[in-house]
N, C-alpha and C positions, 0 to 999 in steps of 0.2 A: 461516261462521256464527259470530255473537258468542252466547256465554255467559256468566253472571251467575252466577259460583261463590260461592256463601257457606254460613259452615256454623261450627263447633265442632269443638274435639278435647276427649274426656273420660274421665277415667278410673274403671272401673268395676271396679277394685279400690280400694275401700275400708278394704280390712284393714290395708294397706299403707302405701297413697300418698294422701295426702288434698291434696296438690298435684302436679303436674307443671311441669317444665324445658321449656319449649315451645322453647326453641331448639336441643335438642336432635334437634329434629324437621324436615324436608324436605318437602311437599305438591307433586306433582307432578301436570301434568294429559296426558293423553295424546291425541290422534287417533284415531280407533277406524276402519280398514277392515275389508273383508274377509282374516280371519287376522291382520291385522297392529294394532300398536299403537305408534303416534309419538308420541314425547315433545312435547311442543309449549311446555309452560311449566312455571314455578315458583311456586308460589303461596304469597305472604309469610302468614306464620302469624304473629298479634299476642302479646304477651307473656299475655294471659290465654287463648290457643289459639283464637279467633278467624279467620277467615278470609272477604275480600271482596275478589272481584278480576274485573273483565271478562278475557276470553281469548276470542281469534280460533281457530276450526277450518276445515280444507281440508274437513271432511265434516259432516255433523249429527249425529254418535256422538263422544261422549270420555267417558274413565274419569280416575278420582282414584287416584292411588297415596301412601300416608303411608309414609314411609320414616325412620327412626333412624340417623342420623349413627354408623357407625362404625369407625373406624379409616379404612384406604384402603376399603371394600366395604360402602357404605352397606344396613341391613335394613330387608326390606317387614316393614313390623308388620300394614295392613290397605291395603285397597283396594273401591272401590264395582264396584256396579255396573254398566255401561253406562247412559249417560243418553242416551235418542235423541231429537233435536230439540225439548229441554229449553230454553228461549231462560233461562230461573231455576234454577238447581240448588240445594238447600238442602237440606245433608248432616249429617248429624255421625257423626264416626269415634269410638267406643266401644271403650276399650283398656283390655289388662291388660296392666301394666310390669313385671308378675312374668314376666311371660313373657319377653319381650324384653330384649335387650342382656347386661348380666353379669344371674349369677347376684344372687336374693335376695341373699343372704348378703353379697356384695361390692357390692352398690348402698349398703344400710345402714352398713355398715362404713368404707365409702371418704365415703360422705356426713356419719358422725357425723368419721372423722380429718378433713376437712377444716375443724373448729371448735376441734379441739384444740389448742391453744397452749402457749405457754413448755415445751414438751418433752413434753407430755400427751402419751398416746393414748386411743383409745378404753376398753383395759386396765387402764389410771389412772385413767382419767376418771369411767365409769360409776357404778362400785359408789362411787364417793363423792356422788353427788348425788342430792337430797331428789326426793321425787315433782314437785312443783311445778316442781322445772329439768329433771326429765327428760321431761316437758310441754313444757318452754320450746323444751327439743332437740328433740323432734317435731315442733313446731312450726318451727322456724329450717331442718332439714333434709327438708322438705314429706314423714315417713314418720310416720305416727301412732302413736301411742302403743304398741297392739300391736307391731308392728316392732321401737320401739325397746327393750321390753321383752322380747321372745327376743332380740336382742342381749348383752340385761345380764342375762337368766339364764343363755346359754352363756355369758359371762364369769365369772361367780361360779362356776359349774359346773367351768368349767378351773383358777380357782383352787384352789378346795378340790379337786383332783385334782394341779393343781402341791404343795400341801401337804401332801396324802398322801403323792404319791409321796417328798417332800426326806425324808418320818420312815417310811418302809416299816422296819418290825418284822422283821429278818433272823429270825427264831423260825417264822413263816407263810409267807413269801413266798421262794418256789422264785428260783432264780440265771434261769432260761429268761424267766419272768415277771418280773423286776425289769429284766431286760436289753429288754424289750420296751417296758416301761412308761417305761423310760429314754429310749429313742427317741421313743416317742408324746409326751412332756416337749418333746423337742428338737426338736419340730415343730409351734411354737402355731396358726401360720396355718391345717395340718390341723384340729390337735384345737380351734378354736373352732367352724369350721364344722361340725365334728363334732358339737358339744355346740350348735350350735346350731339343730339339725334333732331331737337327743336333749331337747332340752329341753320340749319337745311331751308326751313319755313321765313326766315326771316335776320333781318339784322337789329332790328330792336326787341325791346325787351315787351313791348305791349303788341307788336305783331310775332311773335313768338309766342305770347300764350293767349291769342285769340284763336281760339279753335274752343270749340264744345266738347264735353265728357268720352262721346261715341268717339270722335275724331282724337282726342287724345290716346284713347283706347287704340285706335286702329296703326293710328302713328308708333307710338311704341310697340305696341305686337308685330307691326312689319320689322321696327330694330330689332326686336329679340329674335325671330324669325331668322334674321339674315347676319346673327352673331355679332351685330354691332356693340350692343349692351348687355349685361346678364338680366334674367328674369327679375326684374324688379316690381313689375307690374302686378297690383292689387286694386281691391277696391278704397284702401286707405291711402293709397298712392293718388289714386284717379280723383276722390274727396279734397283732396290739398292741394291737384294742380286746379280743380275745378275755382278753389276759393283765392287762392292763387288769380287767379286769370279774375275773378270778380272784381277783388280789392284793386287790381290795376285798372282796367275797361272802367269801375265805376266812377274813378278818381274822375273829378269834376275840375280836377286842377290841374287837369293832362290837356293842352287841348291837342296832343297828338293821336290821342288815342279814336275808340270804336265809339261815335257819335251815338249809335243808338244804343250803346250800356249810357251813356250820360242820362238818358230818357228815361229810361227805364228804372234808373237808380231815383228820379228826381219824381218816380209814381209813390201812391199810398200805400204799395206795399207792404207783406211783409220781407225780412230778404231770403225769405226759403222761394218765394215764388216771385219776383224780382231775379233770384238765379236759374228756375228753372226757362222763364221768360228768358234771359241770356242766350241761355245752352239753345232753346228749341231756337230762337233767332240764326244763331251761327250754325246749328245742326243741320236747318233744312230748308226746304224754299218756304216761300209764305205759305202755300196750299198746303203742305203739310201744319205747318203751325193754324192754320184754321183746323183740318182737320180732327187735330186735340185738342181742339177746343180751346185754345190756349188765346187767341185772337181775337 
């Protein structure tokens, strides 16, 4: 039996992606028996996601499978229905790109370095351009504006954290937390994606990482959850943002910052318990912090 496949691909993340890479993409159509499903054809997808194509079936049942090019083991993103002795089929496949393929985080990132030139990166690049080109760049690399702009706040976000860290005040900041924060530095590719899931929390750089260990935990786990970032998440991760967020909150030379890390920093402590006094602060109400005893 012949069928008249025609139809659309569209994407229905607009927060995002206000174009899609259509060649990116595969359209398969299959055979449909009982249990079984045969591939039968390939269905050219036009550069605006378009699709028209006669195809021959052994049966009067086939299905559509949309599949993402990737690496050797191509991904189903969607797929129809069964259409049963449909002689016209006229579909359209409604996608979210957040979902599929890399991570958020690395779709944006890899799409803005791909414009960067003469040595640029995106880490150069961003925070030097005016609203108007960073339009132009939303535009040039089909992520809209939103997108591109958690990019360029977890950029500036990492700066003024690379900044802090080069002038950390030996007077405040414990040997344990400098050595942690030193790490977190020595690993940008982390802390952009880091901050750029934190940047959601906040525009600065000390309400950005006021959050406790558990809350850090939860925040990130929901980004990988929801393919924003790839699994970066451990306990040597969680270690560095936690000390991270100390040597900020404790800074006594901030008066922007979380008043009661000023308090706390300024007890007899030692600062393994000065930290963990922080964390249960920001983690939970008072009555919990009584409850551990910690009060």
């Amino acid at each position: 039996m012949d069928f008249l496949v025609k139809g659309r691909i569209e994407s229905i993340n607009k927060d995002f992606f206000s174009c899609i890479n259509f060649t990116d993409f595969v359209l398969k159509a299959y055979q449909v028996g009982i249990g079984t499903e045969t591939e039968i054809s390939t269905i050219a997808i036009t550069a605006s996601g378009t699709f028209n194509q006669t195809i021959t079936s052994a049966t009067n049942a086939i299905k559509l499978k949309l599949f993402l090019e990737n690496g050797e083991a191509d991904e189903l993103i969607a797929e129809s229905s069964r259409f049963c002795a449909d002689d016209v089929i006229d579909f359209v496949f409604s996608i979210d790109l957040s979902k599929s393929g890399d991570p958020l985080y690395d779709k944006i990132y890899s799409g803005v370095n791909a414009l960067c030139t003469g040595g640029a990166t995106p880490v150069t690049l961003l925070p030097t351009l005016s609203e108007e080109e960073l339009a132009d760049l939303a535009c040039l690399t089909c992520f809209n504006s939103r997108g591109i702009a958690r990019l360029n706040n977890a950029i500036k976000l990492w700066l003024a954290f690379v900044d802090f860290e080069d002038g950390l005040p030996m007077d405040y900041v414990y040997p344990a937390a400098a050595t942690f924060c030193g790490e977190f530095v020595g690993n940008p590719s982390v802390g952009l994606a880091v901050f750029f899931v934190l940047e959601r929390k906040a525009d600065t750089l000390h309400m950005a990482l006021t959050h406790s260990r558990a809350q850090f935990n939860s925040i990130l786990q929901a980004a990988i959850d929801a393919n924003e970032i790839d699994n970066i998440l451990d306990a040597t991760l969680l270690n560095r943002l936690e000390a991270c967020r100390d040597a900020v909150l404790f800074n006594t030379n901030d008066d922007g910052a979380y008043y009661d890390a000023k308090l706390i920093h300024l007890s007899g402590n030692t600062y393994e318990i000065k930290s963990n006094l922080l964390d249960a602060a920001l983690d939970t109400s008072l009555d919990k912090v009584i409850d551990d005893g910690i009060a």
